[in-house]
C-alpha positions as CSV (number, residue, x, y, z in Angstrom):
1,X,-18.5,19.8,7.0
2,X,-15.9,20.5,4.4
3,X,-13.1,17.6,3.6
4,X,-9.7,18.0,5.0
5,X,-7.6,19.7,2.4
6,X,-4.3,17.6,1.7
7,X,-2.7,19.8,-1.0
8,X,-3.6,23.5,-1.7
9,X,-2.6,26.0,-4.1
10,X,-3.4,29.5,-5.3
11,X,-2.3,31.5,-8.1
12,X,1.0,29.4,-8.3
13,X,3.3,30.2,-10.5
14,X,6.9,29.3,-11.6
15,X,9.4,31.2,-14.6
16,X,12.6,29.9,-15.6
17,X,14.6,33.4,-15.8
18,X,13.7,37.1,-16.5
19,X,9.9,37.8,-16.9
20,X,10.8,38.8,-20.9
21,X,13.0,36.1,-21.3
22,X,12.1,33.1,-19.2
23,X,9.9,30.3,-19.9
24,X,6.8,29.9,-18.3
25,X,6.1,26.5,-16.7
26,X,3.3,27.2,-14.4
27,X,1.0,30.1,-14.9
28,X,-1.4,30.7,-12.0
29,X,-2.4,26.9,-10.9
30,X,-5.3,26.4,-8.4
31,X,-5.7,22.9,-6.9
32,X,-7.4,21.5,-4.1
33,X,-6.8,18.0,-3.5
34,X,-8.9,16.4,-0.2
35,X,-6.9,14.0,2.1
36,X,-7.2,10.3,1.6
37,X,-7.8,10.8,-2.4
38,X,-5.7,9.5,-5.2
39,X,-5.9,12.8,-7.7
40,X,-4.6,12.7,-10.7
41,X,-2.5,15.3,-13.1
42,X,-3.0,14.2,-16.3
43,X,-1.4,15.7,-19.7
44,X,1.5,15.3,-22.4
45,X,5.0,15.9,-21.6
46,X,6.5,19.3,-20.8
47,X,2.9,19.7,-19.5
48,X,4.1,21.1,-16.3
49,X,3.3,17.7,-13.9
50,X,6.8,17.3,-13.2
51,X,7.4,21.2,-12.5
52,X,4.6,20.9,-10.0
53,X,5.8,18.0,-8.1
54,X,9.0,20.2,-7.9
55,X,7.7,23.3,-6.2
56,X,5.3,21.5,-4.2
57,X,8.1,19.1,-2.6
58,X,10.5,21.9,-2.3
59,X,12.9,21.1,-4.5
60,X,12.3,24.3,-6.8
61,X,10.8,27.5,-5.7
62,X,7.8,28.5,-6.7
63,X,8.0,32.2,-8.8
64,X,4.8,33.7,-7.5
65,X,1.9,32.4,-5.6
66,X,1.0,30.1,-2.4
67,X,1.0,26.2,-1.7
68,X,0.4,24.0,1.3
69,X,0.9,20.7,1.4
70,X,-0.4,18.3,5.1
71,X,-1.1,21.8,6.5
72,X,2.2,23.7,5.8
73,X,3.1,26.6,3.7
74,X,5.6,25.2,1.0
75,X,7.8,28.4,1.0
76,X,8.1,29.4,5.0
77,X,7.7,25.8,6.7
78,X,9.4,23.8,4.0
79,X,10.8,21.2,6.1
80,X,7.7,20.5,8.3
81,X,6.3,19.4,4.3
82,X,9.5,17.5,3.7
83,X,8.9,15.3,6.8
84,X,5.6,14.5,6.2
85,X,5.3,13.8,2.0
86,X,7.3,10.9,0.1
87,X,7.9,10.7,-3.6
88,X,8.3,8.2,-6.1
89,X,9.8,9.3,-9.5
90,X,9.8,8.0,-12.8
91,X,13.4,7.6,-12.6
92,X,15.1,4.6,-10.4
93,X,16.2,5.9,-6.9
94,X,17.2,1.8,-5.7
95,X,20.6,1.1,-5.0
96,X,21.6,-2.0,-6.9
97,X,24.5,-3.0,-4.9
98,X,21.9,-2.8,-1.6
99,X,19.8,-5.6,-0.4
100,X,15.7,-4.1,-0.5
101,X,16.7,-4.2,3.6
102,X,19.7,-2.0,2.8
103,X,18.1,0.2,0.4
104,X,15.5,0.8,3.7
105,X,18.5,1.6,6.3
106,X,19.6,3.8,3.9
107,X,16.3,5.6,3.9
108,X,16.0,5.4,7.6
109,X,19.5,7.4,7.7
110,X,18.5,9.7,5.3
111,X,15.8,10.8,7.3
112,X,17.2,10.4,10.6
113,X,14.6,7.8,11.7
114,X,14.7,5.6,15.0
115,X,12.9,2.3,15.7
116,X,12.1,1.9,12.3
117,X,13.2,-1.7,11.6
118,X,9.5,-3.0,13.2
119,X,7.5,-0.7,10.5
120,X,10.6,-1.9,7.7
121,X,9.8,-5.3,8.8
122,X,5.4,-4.6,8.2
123,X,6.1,-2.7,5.2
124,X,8.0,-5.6,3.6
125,X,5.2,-8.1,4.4
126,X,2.7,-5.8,3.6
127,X,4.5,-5.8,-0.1
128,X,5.3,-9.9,-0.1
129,X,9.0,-8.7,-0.1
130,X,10.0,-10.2,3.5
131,X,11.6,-13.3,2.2
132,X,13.6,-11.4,-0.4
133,X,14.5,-8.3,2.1
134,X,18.2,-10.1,2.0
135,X,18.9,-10.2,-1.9
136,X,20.6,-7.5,-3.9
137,X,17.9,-5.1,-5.7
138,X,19.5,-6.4,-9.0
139,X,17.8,-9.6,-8.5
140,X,14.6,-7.7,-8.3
141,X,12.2,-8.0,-11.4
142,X,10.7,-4.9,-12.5
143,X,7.6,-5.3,-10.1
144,X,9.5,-5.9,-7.1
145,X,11.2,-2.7,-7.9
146,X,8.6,-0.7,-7.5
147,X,7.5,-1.9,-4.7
148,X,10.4,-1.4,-3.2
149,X,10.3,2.2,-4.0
150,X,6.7,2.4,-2.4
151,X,7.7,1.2,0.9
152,X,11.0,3.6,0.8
153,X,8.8,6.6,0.6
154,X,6.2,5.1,3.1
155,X,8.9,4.2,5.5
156,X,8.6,7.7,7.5
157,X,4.7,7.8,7.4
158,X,4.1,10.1,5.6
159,X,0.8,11.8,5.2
160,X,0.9,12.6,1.3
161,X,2.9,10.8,-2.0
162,X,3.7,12.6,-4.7
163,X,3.8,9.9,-7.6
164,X,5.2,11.4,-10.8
165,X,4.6,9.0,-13.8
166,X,5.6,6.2,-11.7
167,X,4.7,3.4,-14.6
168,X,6.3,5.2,-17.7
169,X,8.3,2.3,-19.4
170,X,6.6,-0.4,-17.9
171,X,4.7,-3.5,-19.3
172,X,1.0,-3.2,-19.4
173,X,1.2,-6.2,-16.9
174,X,3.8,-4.5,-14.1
175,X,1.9,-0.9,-15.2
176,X,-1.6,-2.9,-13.8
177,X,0.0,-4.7,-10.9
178,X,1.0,-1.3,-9.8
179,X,-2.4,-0.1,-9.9
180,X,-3.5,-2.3,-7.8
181,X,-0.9,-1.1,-5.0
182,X,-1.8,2.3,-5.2
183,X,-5.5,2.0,-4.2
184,X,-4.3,-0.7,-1.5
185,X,-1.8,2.0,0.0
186,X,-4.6,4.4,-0.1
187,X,-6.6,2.2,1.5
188,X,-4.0,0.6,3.9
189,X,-2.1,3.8,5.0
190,X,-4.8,6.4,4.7
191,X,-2.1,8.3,2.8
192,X,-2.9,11.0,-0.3
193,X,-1.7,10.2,-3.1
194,X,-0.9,12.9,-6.1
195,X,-0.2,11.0,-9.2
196,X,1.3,12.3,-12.5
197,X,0.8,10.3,-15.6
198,X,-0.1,11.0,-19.4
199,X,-1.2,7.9,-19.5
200,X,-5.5,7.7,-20.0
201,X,-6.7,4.6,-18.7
202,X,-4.0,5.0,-15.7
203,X,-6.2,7.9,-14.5
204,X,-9.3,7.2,-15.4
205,X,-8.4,3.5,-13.2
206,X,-7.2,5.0,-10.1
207,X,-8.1,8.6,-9.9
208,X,-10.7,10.0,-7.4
209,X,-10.4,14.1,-9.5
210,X,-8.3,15.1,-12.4
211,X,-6.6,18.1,-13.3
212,X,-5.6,18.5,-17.1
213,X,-2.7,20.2,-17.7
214,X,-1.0,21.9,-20.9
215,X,0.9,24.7,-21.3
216,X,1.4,25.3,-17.0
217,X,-2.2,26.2,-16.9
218,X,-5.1,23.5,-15.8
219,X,-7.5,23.5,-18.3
220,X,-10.1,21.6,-16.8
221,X,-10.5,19.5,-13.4
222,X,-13.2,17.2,-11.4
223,X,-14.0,13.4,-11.3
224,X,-13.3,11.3,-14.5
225,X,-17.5,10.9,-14.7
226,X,-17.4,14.8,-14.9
227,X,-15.1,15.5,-17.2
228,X,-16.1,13.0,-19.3
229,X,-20.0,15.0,-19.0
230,X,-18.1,18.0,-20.7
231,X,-18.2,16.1,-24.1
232,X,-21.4,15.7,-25.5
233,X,-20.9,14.2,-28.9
234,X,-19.3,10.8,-30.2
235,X,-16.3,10.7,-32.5
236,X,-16.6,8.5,-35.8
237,X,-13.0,8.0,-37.1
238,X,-12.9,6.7,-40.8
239,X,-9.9,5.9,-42.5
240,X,-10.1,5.4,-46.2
241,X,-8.0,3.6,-49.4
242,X,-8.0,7.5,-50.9
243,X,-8.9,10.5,-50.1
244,X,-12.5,11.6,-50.0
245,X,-14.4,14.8,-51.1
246,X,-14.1,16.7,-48.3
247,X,-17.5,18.7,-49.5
248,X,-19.5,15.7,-49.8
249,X,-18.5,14.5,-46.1
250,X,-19.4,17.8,-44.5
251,X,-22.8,18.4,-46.1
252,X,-23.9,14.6,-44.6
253,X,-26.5,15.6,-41.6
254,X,-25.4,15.5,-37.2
255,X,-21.8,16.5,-38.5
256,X,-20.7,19.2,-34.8
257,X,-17.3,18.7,-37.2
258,X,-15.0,17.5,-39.4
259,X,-11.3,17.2,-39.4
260,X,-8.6,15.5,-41.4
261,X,-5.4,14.3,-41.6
262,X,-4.8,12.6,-45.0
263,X,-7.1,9.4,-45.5
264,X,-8.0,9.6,-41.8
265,X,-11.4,11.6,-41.2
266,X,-12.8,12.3,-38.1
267,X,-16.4,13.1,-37.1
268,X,-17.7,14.6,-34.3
269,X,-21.3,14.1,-34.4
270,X,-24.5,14.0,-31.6
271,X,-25.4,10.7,-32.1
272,X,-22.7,7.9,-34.0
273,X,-26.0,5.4,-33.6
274,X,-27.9,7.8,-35.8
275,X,-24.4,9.3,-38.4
276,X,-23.0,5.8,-39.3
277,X,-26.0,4.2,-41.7
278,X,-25.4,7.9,-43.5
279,X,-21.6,7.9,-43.5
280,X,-22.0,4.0,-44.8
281,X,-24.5,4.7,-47.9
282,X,-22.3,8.0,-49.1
283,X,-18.9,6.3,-49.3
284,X,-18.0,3.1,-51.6
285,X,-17.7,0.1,-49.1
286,X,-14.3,-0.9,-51.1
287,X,-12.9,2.3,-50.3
288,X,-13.1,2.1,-46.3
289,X,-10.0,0.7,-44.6
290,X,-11.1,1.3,-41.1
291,X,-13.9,2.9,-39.6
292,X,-14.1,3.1,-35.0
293,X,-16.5,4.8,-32.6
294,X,-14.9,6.7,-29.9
295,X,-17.9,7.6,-26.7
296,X,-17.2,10.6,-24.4
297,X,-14.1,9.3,-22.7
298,X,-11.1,10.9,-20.9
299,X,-9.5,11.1,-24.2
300,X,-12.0,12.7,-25.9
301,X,-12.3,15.2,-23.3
302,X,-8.1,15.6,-23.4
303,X,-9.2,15.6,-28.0
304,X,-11.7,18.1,-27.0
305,X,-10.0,20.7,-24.8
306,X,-6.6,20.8,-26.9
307,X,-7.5,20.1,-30.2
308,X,-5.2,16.7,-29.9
309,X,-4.3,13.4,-28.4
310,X,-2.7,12.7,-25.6
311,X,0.8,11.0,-27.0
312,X,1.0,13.2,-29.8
313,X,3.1,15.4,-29.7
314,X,4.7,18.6,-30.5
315,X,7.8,18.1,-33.4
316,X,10.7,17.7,-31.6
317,X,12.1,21.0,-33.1
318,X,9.5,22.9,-31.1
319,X,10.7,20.8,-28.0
320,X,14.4,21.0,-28.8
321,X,13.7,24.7,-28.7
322,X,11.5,24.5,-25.0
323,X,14.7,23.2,-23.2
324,X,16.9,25.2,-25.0
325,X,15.3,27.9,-23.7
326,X,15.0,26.8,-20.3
327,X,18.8,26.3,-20.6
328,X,19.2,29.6,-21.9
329,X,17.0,31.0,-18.7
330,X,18.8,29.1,-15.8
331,X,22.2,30.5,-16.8
């Protein structure tokens, strides 16, 4: 029997202004996330991860294309999704001045709820926050923030969470703790949870599938163990006091390739076990700084399918000139 189907898309697409003009932020996305899953959306900014989340929650339209999301066409039943999905953003959405009970009456009005002070009330508990319900939310440390966000989008019980990079900025401490509450909400709700991030280790910790994303097109997508399959070769990355005849590198044996950037060289190669004892007898000790062994990994694969890291990236001229153009296509 085939796995309920949480969130679904076909050939969805969305351009900012005229089709010469306009700027492509999705081009012809196909997902299928299964209910109950945490699936992750994984790639650098301007990606498109935050676009999606957009069209998908009805905030933006899509351009072309379908989507459903809990069973509902995105487009033609757009607030039958609404009532069933919550969303936590990378940007606050507490109310300082508000107690965390206030900030959940709030919510409640927001979304015309009744009754809902007994599932407030679990909620709270469920997060440790009960004895803290009455303080301002500018008492709150970072964690307790977050939290409290959590339990304003579970507060209507909703069938799916959209997450979008919901530990940028954070401490690798309050970035982990947060981990943890996403696979007990999972767990404890029964709720889907789509997660945004361009962060690697966040995904390959909590993610059931992964989509990569660049450009508005996914580039690749399965479980962590798959896409990490796709990569069959080790990276060797040698940085050196000077730089190093390029010639002499390449002709050394197992070499898939070679690139450069300055002193930093990096290997691809079938087997780092059976490269390093040759890299280490053609280059003078006294002129390696660093030398590290990278296996297949989510990074590698992210190294592999785009040619760079995740973190690095474009020159901010090239960016300055994305949103100007988005700008330019809006008005």
């Amino acid at each position: 029997m085939t796995a309920p189907v949480a969130i679904e898309t076909h050939n969805l697409s969305k351009r900012y202004g005229s089709l010469t003009k306009g700027v492509l932020a999705l081009d012809r996305v196909d997902l299928s996330v299964p209910s109950g899953s945490v699936f992750g959306l994984m790639g650098p900014n301007g990606a498109g991860k935050t676009t999606l989340i957009k069209v998908l929650t009805g905030v933006s339209d899509m351009t072309s294309g379908e989507a459903r999301v809990a069973g509902f066409d995105v487009r033609r039943q757009s607030m039958e999704v609404r009532s069933r999905i919550g969303w936590v953003a990378a940007e606050v959405i507490l109310d300082d001045d508000f107690s965390g009970w206030e900030n959940l009456w709030l919510q409640a009005k927001l979304q015309g709820l009744r009754d809902w002070e007994s599932r407030a009330r679990t909620i709270l508990a469920y997060f440790s926050l009960e004895d803290r319900r009455d303080e301002k939310v500018s008492h709150y440390s970072t964690g307790m923030r977050k939290k409290l966000e959590i339990a304003l989008a579970l507060l209507h019980q909703p069938s799916v969470i959209f997450m979008d990079e919901p530990t940028i900025g954070l401490d690798v401490g309050t970035r982990r703790m947060l981990w943890d509450i996403v696979r007990g909400v999972r767990q404890e709700y029964g709720v889907t949870v789509l997660l945004t991030t361009h962060y690697i280790e966040e995904a390959d910790a909590l993610c059931d599938r992964i989509a990569i994303i660049e450009l508005g097109r996914i580039i690749a997508e399965g479980t962590p163990s798959e896409l990490k399959a796709k990569v069959r070769a080790d990276l060797v990355v040698l940085e050196t006091t000077e730089e190093l005849d390029r010639g002499a590198l390449t002709a050394l044996p197992g070499i898939q390739e070679l690139t450069s950037q300055g002193a930093e060289w990096t290997f691809r190669v079938a087997s780092s076990e059976q490269f390093l004892p040759q890299l280490l007898a053609s280059v003078p000790p006294q002129r390696i700084r660093r030398i590290s062994v990278e296996k297949p990994s989510l990074e590698t694969v992210f190294l592999d399918l785009t040619g760079r890291r995740m973190g690095q990236e474009e020159p901010m001229r090239d960016v300055r000139k994305f949103y100007a153009q988005v700008r330019r296509a809006r008005g």
